[in-house]
Every structure is written in C-alpha cells, then in structure tokens.
N, C-alpha and C positions, 0 to 999 in steps of 0.2 A: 704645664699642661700643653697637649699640644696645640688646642685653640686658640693658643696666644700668637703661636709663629707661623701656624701651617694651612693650607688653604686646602677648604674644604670645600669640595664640586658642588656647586649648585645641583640641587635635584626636584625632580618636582614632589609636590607634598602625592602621598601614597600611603599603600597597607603597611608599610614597616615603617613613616613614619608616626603612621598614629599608636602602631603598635610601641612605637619607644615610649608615645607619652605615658603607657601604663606599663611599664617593664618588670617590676616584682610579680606582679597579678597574672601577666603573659608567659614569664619563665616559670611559675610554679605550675598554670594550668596545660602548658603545654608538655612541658616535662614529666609531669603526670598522667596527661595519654600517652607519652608513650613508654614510662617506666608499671603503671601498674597492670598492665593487663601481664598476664604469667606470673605476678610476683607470688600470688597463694598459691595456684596450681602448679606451677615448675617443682618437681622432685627436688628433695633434699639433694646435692651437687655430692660427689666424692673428687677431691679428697680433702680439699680443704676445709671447705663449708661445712663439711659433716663433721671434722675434727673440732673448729672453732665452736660448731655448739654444742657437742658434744660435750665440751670442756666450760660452757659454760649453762649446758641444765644442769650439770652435776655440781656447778655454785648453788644453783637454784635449791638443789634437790640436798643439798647439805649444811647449806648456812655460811661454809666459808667461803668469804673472800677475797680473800690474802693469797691461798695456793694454787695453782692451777693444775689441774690432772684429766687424762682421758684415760678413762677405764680404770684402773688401779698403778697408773704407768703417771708418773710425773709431767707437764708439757712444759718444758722451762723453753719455749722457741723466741715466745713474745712478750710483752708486758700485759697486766689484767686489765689496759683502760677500754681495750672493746668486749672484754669478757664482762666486766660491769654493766658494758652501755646492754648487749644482747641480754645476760638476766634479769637485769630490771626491767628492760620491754614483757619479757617474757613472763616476769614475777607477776606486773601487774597486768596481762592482756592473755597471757595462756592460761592454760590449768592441766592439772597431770594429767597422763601423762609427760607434757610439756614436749611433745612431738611433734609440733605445730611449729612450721619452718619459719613461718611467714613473721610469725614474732624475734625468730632471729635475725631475719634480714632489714628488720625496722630501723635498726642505725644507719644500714648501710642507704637507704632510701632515705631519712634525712642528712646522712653527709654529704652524699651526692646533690642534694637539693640544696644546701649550704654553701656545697662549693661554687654550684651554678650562679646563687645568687651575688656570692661573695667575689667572683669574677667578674659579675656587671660592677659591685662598688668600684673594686679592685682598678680596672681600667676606664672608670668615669673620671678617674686620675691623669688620664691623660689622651680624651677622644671622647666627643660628643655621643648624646646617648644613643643614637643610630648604633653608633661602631660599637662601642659596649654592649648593646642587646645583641646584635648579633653575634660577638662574641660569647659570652655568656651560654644562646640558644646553641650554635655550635657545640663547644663544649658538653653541654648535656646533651646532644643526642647523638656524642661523638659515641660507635659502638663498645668504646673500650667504661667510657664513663656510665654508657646504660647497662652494660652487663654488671660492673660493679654493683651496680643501685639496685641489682637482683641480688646478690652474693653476702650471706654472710658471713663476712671477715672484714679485713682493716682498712681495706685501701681509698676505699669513698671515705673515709670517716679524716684519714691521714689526710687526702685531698683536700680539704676542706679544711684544715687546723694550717695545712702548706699554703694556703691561696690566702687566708686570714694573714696570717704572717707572713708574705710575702709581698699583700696589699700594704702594708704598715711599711717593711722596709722600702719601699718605691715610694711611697711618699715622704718618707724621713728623707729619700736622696733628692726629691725632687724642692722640698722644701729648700735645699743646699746648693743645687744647680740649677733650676729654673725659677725661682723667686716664690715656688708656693707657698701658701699657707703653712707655717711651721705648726707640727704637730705637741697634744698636750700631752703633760705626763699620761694622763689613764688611759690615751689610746696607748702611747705605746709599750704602755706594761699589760694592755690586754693583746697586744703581738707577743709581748714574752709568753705571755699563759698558751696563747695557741701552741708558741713551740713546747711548752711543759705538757699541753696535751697531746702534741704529736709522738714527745718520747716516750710516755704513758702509750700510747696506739701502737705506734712501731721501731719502737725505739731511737736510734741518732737517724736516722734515713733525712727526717726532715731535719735536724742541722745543718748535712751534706749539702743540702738544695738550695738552703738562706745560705751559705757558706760562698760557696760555688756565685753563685749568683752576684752577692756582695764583693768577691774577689774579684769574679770577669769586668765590673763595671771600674772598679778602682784602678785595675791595673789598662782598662782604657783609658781614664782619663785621670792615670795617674796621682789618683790624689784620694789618700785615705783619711782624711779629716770629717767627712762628714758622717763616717760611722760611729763618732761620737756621740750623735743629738742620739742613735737608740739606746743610750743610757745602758752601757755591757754591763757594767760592774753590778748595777740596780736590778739590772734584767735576769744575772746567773744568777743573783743571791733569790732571786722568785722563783726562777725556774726549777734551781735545788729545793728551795721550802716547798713545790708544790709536790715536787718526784718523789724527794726522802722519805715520807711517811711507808709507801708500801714499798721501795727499795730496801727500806732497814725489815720492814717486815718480812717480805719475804727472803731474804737471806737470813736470819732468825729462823723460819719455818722451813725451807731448804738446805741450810747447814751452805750456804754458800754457792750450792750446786749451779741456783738460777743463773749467775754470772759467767759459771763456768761454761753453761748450757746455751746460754743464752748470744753470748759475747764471740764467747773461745770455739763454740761448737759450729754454729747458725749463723752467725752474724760474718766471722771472721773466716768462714768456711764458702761464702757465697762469694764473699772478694778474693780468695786463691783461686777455686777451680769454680768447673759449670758444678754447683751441688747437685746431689740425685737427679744424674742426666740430664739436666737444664742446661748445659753449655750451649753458645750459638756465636757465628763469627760478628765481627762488628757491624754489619751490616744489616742485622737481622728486624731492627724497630725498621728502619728505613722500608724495606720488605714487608713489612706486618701491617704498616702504616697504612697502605690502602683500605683495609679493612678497618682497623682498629680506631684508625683516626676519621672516617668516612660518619656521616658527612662534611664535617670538618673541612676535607683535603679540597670541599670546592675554590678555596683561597688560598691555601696555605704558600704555595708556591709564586705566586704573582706577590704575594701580601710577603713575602723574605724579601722581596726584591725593590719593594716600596719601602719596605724598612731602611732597608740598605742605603736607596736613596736618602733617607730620612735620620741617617746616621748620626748628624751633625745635633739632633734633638735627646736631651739627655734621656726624658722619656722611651724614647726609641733603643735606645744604648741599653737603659735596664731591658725593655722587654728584649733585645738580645742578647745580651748576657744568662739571661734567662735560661733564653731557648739552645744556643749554644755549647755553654759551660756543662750545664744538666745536661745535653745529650753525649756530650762528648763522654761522661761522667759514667752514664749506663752502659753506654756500648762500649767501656771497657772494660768494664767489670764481667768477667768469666760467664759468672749465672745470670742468665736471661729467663723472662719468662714477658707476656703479652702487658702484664698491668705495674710491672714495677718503672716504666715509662709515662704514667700516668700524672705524675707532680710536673709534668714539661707542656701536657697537652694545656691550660688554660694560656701559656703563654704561645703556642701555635695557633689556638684558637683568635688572642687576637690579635695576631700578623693576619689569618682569616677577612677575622671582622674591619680591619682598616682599608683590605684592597675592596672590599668589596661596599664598604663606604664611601670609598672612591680618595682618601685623605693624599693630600700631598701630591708631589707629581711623578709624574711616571719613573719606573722604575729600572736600571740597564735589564736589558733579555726578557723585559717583562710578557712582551708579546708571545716568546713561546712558550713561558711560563704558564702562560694561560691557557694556550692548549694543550698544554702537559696536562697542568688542573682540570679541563674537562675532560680531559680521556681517565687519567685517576679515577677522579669523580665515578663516569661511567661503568669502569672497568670493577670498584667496590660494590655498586648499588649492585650489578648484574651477578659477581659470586655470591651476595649475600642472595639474592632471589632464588638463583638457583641449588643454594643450600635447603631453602624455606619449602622447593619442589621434590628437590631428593631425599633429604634425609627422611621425611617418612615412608618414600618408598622404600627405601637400603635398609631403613630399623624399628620401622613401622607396618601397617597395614595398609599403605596409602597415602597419599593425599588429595582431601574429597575437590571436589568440581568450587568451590568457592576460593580455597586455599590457593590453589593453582592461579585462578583468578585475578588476585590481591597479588601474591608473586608479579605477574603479569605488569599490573597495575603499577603498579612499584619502579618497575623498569622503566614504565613510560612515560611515567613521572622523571624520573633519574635521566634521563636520555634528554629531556626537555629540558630540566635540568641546566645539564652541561653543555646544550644548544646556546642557551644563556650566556654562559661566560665565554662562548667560543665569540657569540656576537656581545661581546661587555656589559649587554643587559644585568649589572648586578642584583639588584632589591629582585628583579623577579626570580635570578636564579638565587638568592638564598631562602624567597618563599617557597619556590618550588622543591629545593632539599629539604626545608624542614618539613612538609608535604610530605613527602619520598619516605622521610624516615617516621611520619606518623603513621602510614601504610607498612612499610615494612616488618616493623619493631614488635606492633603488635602479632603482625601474622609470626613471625619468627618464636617469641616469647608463650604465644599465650595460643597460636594456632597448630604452630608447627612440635617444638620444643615436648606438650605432652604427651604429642604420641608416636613418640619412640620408645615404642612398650619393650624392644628388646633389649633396649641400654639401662633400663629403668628394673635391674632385677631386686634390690631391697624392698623397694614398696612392693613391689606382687610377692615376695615373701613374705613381710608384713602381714600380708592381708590372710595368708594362707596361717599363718601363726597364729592369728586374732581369732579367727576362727577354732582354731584345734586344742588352744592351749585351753587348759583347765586348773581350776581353784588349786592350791597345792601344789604344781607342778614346780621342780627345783629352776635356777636360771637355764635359759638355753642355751646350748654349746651349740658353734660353729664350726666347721675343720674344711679348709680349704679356700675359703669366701674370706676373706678379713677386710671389705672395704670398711671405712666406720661409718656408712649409713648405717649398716646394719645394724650396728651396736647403736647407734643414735635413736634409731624407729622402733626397736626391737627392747631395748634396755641396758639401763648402765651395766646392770649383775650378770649380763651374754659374755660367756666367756670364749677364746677363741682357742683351740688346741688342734692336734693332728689326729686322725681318724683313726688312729688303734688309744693312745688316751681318752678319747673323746665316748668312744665304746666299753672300756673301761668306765670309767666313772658314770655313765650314764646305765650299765647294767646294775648298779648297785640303787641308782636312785632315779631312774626312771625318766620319762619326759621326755621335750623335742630334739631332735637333733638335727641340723644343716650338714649337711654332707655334698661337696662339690666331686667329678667325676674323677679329680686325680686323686682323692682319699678315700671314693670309695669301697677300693678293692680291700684297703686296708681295714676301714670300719666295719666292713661285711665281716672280713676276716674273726677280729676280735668278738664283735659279736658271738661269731660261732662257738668260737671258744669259751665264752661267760655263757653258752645255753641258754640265752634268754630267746625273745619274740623282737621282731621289731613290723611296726606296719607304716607302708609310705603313706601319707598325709596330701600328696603334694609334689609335684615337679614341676620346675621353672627352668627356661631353657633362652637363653639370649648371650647377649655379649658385654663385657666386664671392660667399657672403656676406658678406667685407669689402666689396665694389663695388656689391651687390645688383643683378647685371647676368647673365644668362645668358651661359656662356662651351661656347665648345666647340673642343677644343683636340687638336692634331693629332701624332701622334710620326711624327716622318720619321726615315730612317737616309738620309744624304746619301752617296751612291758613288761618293767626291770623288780 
C-alpha cells in the first residue's frame, strides 16, 4: 500500500474530506444525478443499442436462451451474458410490447455503478480514501463511462467484471511485493468468476487486459513468481466450468457457426483491419480523450508524472502497467471506436486521483503538465457545452432560453475549474469538475439529446404506425430505412425489402408500408402495376445519422 512508504500532503480537513468518509453512499448518489436524467427519455440509439435489444426481447419474446438472433438473421457477434442480463430486466419490469428502452439499458446503469464502486475498492489497495474517491467519482462521470451507463450493450457491464478482476490481481501482486495482506482462496476465485463473466459479456477482451497488465508488471520487475498465489490452474478449470454450459450449447443450436461467427468473423476481423470503416491511426484515443475522458483529464497528466516519480512503489508499477501496456494494446489494433478504450480509463483515473491528492513528491515536467491539464480540462467542458447549444439548433427546433443557460453555466464552472489546477488548488478543482459535470451531463442527456427531433426518425415513425395500424393488419414492410430501431419499436415480424418487392407482397395482403425516397419511385412503380390504392398515412422527413444522409420517408397503408 502506498501509505506505508509515500508521504502524503498534509491538507486541511474540507468538503472532499468528509465526503471520503462516506464514499459508497457519495459515488452512488452522485453518479446517479448525473447518469439518470435522459436515461427513459433518450431514443432507442442505432446501431448498436437497437441491435443488442433487439436480439434480446426476441429472448424475451420466445423463451430461448441459448440462441441469439435479430429479426430472423442469426447474431453470432457476442456471447448471451448481456443478452440474459437485458431480458431478465426487461422480463421482470417491461411488458409487451417490451419497447421500453430503459429496461434495456438497466445493466448497463448497474455496471457502470459497479465499476465505479469497484474502482474505490480496487485502489483503497493502494492510496488513502481521499485518492480512491476521487478516483472512483472521476471515473464515473468520465463522458465515455456516463454514456455507457445510458447505452444498451456490453461495455459498462465488461468494465465492471475488468475492474473486479483486476482489483484481485493487484492485490495478489501486492501481497508479493509490498508485504500486503495475502489474499484467500474465495476472493480470488471470485476474480476468476469476474473473468468467466467477462467472457460470457464480451468475450477474450477482458483476458487481453488481466494478460497485458500481469505481463507489463513482471517483465518490470522481472520476476514471474508471484503469478502463482492467483491459483491458474484452479482458476481456468472455474472459468471453463462456468462458460461450458452455453458454449456446448450454443454450438449444438448453431451447428458450430457461433465460433465461426463469432471468433473467425468479429473477433479476429477487428485485429486485421479497421472493421466496417472503424479504422483510425494510433493516435486517435489520445485525440478523443479530451472529450471522452473529460472530466477525468483534470489530472491525468500531472498524476503520470507523479506516477513516474513513484515508480519505485510496486503499487505504482501495476497501476502503470495498466495504463501503458492496455493502451499501447488499443491503439494498435486497426478497429477503433470511442469505448473500446474504456477497460484503461479506471487506471487513468487514479493517476487522476493521486495528483490531485497531492501523494508523493513532485513529479519531473510536472508543472507544465498541469497547465496542459487545465487547458484540456477547459478546452472538453467548452466542446461539450457547445454541443448542448448547437445540436438542437442543427437537428432541432432550438434550444430554449434555460438550456443555453446551464450550457453557459457549465463553462464557468469548467473554466474555475481549471483556474484551480493552474494555481494547485486541488480538492476545490476536483469539487468544481464534478460540479461542471453534474451541470452538464444532465443538460446534454436529458435537455439537449431529446430534442433532436430530426435525427430521431424511428420513434416519429412509431408514433405514426400506432396510430394507423389496425387489428389484422399483416407485419409491416420497410424498403429503404433498415436502422434496427425500426424493427426494434415497430416489431420483431417488420420485415425489411426493396420497394418493387415490398409492393408486390403488400398488394396481395394489404397494410403499412415504410417507403424512404430512393425506393420510392420503385414502390410507386409496382404499385401501378398490381392496380391496387395506396393512401399516405404520414411523412417523416430528418436525417439518418448512422448513414449521414438526409432520408425522408413515406407511410403508405396499401388497399390491397
């Protein structure tokens, strides 16, 4: 631990220390203003979110399991453990239609709150609980960890089985190199379980991250011996017994495919090339990071540098190996995207929470470190603001006189902020960010986010179908429009074809039809020719930001 060797700055008692002494009660309440506001109201997301639960009401809605499918299309991408976690939220707190987002994203709002808390254990391992809370509160309202905890899919859930098992191996090393408390058997076969649920979440991702991690420290201090006390051979034979059940299963129910699919396709297709246009040069987390790791970033950089100094402490050594080995790891890998960086941010966060604890002594470059960090700092809160003011001008109707306000607000908070660190005032500049981002997050998620009614075309479809359809009517066909919100809000039985099929079959049996404007010359076409009626319902007219292409999309009821 590091309290044993490292000297820690006198401070005067204040609002961040009394807030350590209740730190579970502080990270859940605070993390909570600012993950719940948007989490019911924010639209179903495409493309992923809509896929993930797509693929899992249609567990709900079928009883199986074991398979995984969207629409009548197999999804061998991932494994079923976040498909499980979202139907059963959804089993017991929806009801059919089971359309109801919010119940999907209910994993992903306790993993993210898991991880948070499992961060404060995690580095109470080695830094007084000052430092651990603020790293911890970091963390969660770093923007990359609060948009997760809106999003139904895997990545909070994985964060959190990664941060469990990663606190477990840091104390098995520290037990080995700094004289801690040797760990017992049932902690550390409940680190194996985390890894057995993380491969269950997202397959090997989290082995790479305990792998990496456990290699960068060893091969610092040369010495592989203490990988022994995690008991491997005890460890794989749990971690097999927990996978095996639906591994054998679903290969039985897929004839093999999910491996193929899953492995050969997905997996080993993201470490060749950028997958579906994801490629970005190595550089690109570095770049992102103002944003993604904001407010985080008010330490990150002074607090590498205190590390550095602090080298000598094994503690120190895992949390950079951590943060090195992992990043070095992402950013070579072809396919990038904003959150698969995500298993690295608990260990940036508490490089964070150490400088601004003030631990250990100074650090080389650390002074302009610090004003790099409050220009960062400054330079995140002010794009995020001025996102929160734009985009519902650009995709909206506006944004009203209060909105603008809190934007406003936000800045000058973030600007005070990073005044803070420029003069070392630490405690008040990490009050004042996590301020900044209780101000922001919400106007962004819950102010900003639902009214960009023109990016948002499924649900005003939705609404116009709810409306129109009647008792009888066969499934709805789509031709042109294929996000899977559509087929998410709309129904599993939407089928998606091209505008002269689509006319075709709908002349014979009648009902809605979604027609976007590059099929509809085609569906008008057919029409003509089956001699039927068709009468418009409905037109929706905005922009299709999976495609970034203006779409304006037509509801027909066919009088077939």
């Amino acid at each position: 631990m590091l309290g044993d060797r490292v000297r820690v700055e006198p401070q005067s008692e204040g609002l961040w220390d009394r807030l350590a002494s209740r730190p579970y009660s502080v990270l859940v309440i605070i993390c909570l203003l600012a993950w719940l506001p948007g989490f019911v109201s924010l639209p179903v997301l495409d493309r992923d979110e809509a896929r993930f639960a797509q693929a899992s009401k249609q567990m709900v809605e079928s009883g199986d399991w074991v398979n995984i499918r969207f629409g009548q299309e197999p999804r061998y991408k991932k494994p079923a453990g976040i498909y499980w976690l979202q139907a059963a939220a959804t089993k017991v707190l929806g009801r059919p239609p089971y359309t109801a987002i919010w119940t999907y994203r209910l994993p992903s709002l306790l993993g993210a709150m898991a991880a948070v808390i499992l961060t404060f254990w995690c580095f109470r391992a080695l830094a007084p609980p000052k430092a651990a809370l603020g790293a911890a509160l970091l963390l969660g309202l770093s923007l990359g960890v609060s948009a997760e905890a809106h999003i139904a899919k895997t990545d909070a859930v994985l964060l959190a089985c990664t941060v469990a098992a990663q606190g477990i191996l840091l104390r098995v090393y520290l037990s080995a190199r700094a004289k801690a408390p040797a760990l017992t058997l049932p902690l550390i076969l409940l680190g194996w379980t985390a890894v057995a649920a993380g491969i269950l979440i997202k397959g090997p991702v989290i082995v790479g991250v305990l792998a990496l991690s456990a290699l960068g420290v060893s091969l610092w201090d040369r010495n592989w011996g203490w990988l022994k006390q995690i008991r491997p051979g005890l460890g794989a034979a749990l971690v097999l017994a927990l996978i095996a059940p639906w591994l054998i299963a679903i290969g039985i129910v897929s004839h093999g495919q999910f491996f193929v699919r899953a492995l050969g396709h997905d997996f080993a297709a993201k470490l060749a090339n950028g997958q579906e246009g994801h490629g970005a040069p190595p550089g690109y987390y570095i770049l992102l990071s103002t944003i993604t790791l904001w407010p985080a970033t008010i330490g990150v950089l002074p607090g590498l540098s205190r590390a550095f100094a602090l080298r000598d402490k094994p503690a120190l050594r895992f949390v950079l190996s951590w943060t090195v080995a992992n990043w070095l790891m992402f950013a070579l890998v072809p396919t990038k995207l904003p959150h698969y960086i995500l298993p690295v941010y608990p260990a940036l966060a508490a490089l964070s929470g150490l400088w601004l604890a003030d631990i250990g002594p100074r650090g080389r470059w650390e002074g302009g470190l610090r004003k790099a960090a409050a220009i960062q700092f400054a330079v995140g809160a002010i794009i995020l603001a001025m996102a929160i003011s734009y985009a519902p001008m650009r995709y909206g109707e506006g944004a009203p006189i209060w909105l603008l306000g809190l934007s406003a607000a936000g800045i000058g908070v973030s600007v005070f902020a990073s005044y803070q660190v420029w003069q070392e005032r630490r405690g008040m500049a990490l009050l004042s960010a996590v301020l900044a981002a209780l101000i922001l997050y919400p106007s962004l998620m819950w102010g900003a986010a639902p009214r960009l009614q023109r990016i948002w075309l499924s649900p005003r479809l939705a609404k116009i179908v709810d409306k129109d359809r009647r008792p009888g009517d066969p499934p709805i066909i789509v031709s042109g429009y294929d996000e899977p919100s559509v087929i998410f809000l709309l129904g599993t039985d939407t089928r998606i074809d091209t505008g002269a099929r689509a006319a075709r079959i709908a002349a014979h049996k009648g009902g809605l039809v979604l027609v976007d404007q590059y099929q509809r010359a085609a569906f008008l076409a057919q029409i003509a020719d089956s001699h039927v009626h068709v009468r418009v319902e409905g037109v929706v007219k905005g922009i299709n930001y999976s495609h970034g292409r203006k779409e304006i999309i037509t509801v027909y009821r066919v009088l077939g």
